[in-house]
C-alpha positions in Angstrom: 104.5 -146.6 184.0 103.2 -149.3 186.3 99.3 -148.8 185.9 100.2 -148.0 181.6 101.6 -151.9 182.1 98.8 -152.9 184.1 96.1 -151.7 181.6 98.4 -152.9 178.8 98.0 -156.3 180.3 94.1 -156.5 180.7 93.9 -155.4 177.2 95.5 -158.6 176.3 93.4 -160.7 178.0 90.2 -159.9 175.4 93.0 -160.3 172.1 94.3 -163.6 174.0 91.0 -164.8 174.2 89.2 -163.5 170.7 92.7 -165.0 168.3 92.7 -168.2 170.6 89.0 -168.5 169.7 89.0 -168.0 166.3 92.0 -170.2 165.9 90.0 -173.0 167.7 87.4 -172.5 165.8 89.1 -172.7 162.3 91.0 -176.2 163.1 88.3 -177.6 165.1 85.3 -177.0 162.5 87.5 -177.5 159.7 88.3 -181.1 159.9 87.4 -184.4 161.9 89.9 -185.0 164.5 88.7 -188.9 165.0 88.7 -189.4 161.1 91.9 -188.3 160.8 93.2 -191.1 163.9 91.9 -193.8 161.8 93.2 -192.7 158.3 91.3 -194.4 155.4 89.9 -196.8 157.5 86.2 -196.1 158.5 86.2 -196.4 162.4 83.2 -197.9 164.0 80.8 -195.9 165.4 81.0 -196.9 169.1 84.6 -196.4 168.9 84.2 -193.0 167.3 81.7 -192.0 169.4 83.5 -193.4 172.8 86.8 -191.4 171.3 84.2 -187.8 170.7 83.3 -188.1 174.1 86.7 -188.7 175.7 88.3 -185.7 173.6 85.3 -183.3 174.5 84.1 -183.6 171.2 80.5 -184.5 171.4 79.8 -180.8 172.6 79.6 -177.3 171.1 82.5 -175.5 169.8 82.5 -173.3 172.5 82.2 -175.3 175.5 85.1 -177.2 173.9 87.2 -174.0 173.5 86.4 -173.4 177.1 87.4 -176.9 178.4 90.6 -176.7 176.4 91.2 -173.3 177.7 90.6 -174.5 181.2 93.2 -177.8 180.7 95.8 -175.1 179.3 95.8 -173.0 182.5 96.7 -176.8 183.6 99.4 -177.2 181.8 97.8 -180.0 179.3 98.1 -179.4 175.8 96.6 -182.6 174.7 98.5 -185.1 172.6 99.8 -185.5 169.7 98.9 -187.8 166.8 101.9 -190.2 168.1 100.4 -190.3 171.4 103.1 -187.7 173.0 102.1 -184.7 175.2 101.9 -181.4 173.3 103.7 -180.3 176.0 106.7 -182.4 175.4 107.0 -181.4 171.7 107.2 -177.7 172.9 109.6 -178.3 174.9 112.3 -180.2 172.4 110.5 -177.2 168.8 110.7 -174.2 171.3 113.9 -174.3 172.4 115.2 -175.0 168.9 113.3 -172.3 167.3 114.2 -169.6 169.5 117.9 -170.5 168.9 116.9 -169.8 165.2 115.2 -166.6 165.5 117.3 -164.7 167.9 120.4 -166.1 165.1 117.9 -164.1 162.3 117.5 -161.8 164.3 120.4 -160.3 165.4 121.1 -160.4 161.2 118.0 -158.2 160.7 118.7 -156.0 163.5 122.5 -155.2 163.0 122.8 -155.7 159.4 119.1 -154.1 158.4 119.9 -151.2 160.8 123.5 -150.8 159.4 122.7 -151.4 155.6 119.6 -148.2 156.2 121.7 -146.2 158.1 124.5 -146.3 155.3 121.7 -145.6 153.0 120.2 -142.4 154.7 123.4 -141.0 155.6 124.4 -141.1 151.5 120.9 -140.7 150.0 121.1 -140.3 146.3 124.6 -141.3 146.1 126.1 -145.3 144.7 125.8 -146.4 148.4 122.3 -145.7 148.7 121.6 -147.0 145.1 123.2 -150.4 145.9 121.4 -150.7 149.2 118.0 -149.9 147.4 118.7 -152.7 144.4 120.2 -155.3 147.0 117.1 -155.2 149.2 114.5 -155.2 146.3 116.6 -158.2 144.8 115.6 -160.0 148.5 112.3 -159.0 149.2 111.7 -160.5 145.1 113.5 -163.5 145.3 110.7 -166.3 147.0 112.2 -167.4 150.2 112.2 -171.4 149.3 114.5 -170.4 146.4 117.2 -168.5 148.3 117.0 -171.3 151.1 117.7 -174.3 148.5 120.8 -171.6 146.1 122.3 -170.6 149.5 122.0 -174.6 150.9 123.3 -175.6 147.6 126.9 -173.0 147.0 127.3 -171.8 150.4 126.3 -175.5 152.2 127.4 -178.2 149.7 129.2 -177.1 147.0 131.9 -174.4 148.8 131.3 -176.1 152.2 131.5 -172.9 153.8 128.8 -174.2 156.2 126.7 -176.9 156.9 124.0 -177.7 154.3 121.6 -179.5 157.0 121.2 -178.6 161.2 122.6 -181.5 163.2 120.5 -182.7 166.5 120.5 -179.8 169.3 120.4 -177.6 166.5 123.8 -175.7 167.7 124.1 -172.1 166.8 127.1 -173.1 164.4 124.9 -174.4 162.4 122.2 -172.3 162.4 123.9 -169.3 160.3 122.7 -170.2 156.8 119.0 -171.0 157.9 119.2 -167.6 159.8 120.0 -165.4 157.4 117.6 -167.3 155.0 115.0 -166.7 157.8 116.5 -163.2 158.3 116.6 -162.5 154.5 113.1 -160.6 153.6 112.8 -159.1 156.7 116.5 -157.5 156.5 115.2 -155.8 153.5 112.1 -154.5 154.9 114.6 -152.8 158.0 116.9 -151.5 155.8 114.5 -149.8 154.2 112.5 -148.3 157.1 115.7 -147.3 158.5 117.3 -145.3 155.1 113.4 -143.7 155.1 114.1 -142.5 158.8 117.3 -141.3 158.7 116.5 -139.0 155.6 113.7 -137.6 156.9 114.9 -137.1 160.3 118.7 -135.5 158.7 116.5 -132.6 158.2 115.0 -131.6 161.3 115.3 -129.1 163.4 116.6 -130.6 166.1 120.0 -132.1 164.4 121.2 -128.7 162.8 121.2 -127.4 166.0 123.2 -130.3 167.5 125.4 -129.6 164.4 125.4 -125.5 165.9 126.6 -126.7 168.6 129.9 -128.3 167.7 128.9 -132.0 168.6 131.1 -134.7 167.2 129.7 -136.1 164.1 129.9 -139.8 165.5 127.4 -138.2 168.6 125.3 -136.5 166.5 124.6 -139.6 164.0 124.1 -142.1 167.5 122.5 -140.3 169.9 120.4 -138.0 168.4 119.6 -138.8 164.6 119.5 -142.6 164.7 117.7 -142.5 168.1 114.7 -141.0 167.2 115.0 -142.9 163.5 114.4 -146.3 165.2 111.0 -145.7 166.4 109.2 -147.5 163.6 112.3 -149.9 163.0 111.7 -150.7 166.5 108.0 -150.7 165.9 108.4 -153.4 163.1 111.2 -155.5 164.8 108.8 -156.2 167.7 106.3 -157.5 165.3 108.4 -159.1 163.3 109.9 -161.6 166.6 107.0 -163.7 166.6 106.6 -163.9 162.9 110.4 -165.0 162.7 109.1 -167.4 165.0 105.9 -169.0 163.7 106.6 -168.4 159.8 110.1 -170.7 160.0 107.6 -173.8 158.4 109.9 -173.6 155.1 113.0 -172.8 156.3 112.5 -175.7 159.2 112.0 -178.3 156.3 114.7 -177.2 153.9 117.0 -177.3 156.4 116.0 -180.4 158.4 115.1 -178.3 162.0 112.6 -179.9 164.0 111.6 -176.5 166.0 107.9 -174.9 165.7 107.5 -174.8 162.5 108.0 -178.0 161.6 106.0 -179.2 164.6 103.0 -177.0 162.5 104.3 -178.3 159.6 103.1 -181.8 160.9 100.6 -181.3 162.8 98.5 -179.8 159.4 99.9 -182.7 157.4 98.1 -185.4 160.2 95.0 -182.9 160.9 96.2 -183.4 164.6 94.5 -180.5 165.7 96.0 -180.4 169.6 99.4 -179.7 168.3 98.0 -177.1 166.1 96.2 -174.8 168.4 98.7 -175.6 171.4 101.8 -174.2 169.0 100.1 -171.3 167.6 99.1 -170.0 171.6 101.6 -169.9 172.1 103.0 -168.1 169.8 100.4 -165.6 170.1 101.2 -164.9 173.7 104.8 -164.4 172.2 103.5 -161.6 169.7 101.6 -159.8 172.6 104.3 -159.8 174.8 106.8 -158.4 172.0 104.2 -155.8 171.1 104.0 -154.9 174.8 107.8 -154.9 175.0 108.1 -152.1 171.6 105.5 -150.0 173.4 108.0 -149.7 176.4 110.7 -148.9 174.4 109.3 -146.4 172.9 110.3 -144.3 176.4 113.3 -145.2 176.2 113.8 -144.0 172.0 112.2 -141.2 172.9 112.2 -139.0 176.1 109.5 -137.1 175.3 107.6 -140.2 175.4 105.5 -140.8 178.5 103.4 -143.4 179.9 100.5 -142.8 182.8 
């Protein structure tokens, strides 16, 4: 297990460094970084020179992506288009959005996982019919427009929660944006779940726990939804980061200053240090999730091992 981690780990390092890269490039070659300080004003060419060469940006793209590389292993993200540290704006968006998606999460996991097992245990039946139509009503309805009907019934009109996240973002009033956040991806684990639980119903392996005389309840938990989860498990791990970096619209319906609305702003004032400081972040989050679903594929399945 230890040298499968270690390997796992220096196979990151190339990803880390090619999807950092490519990133870099894309913001950095797209736009002007010292235009975009001075808005529609022209800026004079000493200044905007003087600016270039203070930023690193009077040299190739790939000396700068190695000088910004080399200030990150610093700890200095740059600054923002307000003049604060990159590193301060993580630290008041991160803790906010991870607040967020483990509240969508633990919706997808508990209520995708319970909606698919529901389904596979009663395939063909009224349970599994209404599971299949309520997920493809979700995954069809656009995510901006479930945000704004469930903002407007659940949030203003019945007051059953609150329509807009107060400061500190608390988990009270996180709910509603979580399950909005939680919504498509719910549908997707149900799904994945009913698939692997009727398929799995009819192996080999489960009649003969049922030969056995095992409770039903044991049967169903240890050994048929056990070895279902594998790909639920494999998608869930995925799907952590991109709960995490694809929260721009429900950030801005519901008024969360976390990462996405960080993004959000840093695209709207072509402030390129927020940009790529965010988004590496996020990408060591998805290889580090996608290292975490390998190990737990052990632990799903004992016939599983790593060397």
């Amino acid at each position: 297990m230890g040298r499968y981690v270690i390997r796992r780990l220096l196979q990151m390092v190339p990803v880390f460094i090619g999807t950092t890269f490519l990133i870099f490039v894309m913001v950095y070659a797209l736009g002007d970084p010292v235009a975009a300080m001075f808005g529609d004003r022209a800026p004079d060419p000493a200044t905007a020179a003087q600016i270039r060469h203070d930023l690193y940006l009077d040299h190739s793209l790939p000396a700068q992506y190695v000088h910004y590389m080399g200030q990150i292993f610093t700890g200095d993200f740059g600054k923002a288009a307000t003049g604060q540290p990159v590193t301060e704006l993580m630290g008041s968006a991160f803790p906010v959005t991870i607040r967020l998606t483990l509240v969508a999460f633990a919706f997808e996991a508990v209520i995708g996982i319970g909606l698919g097992l529901l389904a596979g245990l009663r395939r063909g039946r009224f349970a599994d019919s209404g599971v299949l139509a309520f997920t493809l009503l979700v995954v069809s309805i656009p995510t901006f427009v479930t945000a704004y009907l469930l903002q407007y019934f659940v949030g203003v009109k019945w007051g059953l929660a609150s329509p807009a996240v107060a400061d500190g973002a608390p988990f009270g009033d996180l709910i509603l944006p979580g399950v909005v956040l939680a919504g498509v991806s719910l549908a997707y684990v149900a799904r994945l779940t009913r698939t692997s639980v009727a398929e799995n119903s009819r192996a080999d392996y489960l009649r003969t726990a049922v030969a056995k005389g095992l409770p039903k309840r044991r049967v169903v938990t240890v050994h048929l939804l056990r070895n279902s989860l594998i790909p639920v498990v494999t998608f869930l791990g995925t799907d952590l980061g991109a709960l995490m970096g694809g929260a721009v619209v429900t950030e801005r319906i519901f008024n969360i200053h976390g990462v996405g609305w960080q993004l959000y702003q840093g695209i709207l004032r072509q402030n390129p240090p927020t940009v790529v400081g965010f988004v590496t972040i996020l990408v060591i989050v998805f290889l580090a999730a996608n290292l975490l679903v390998d190990l737990l594929y052990a632990v799903l399945d004992p016939r599983i091992r790593y060397v």
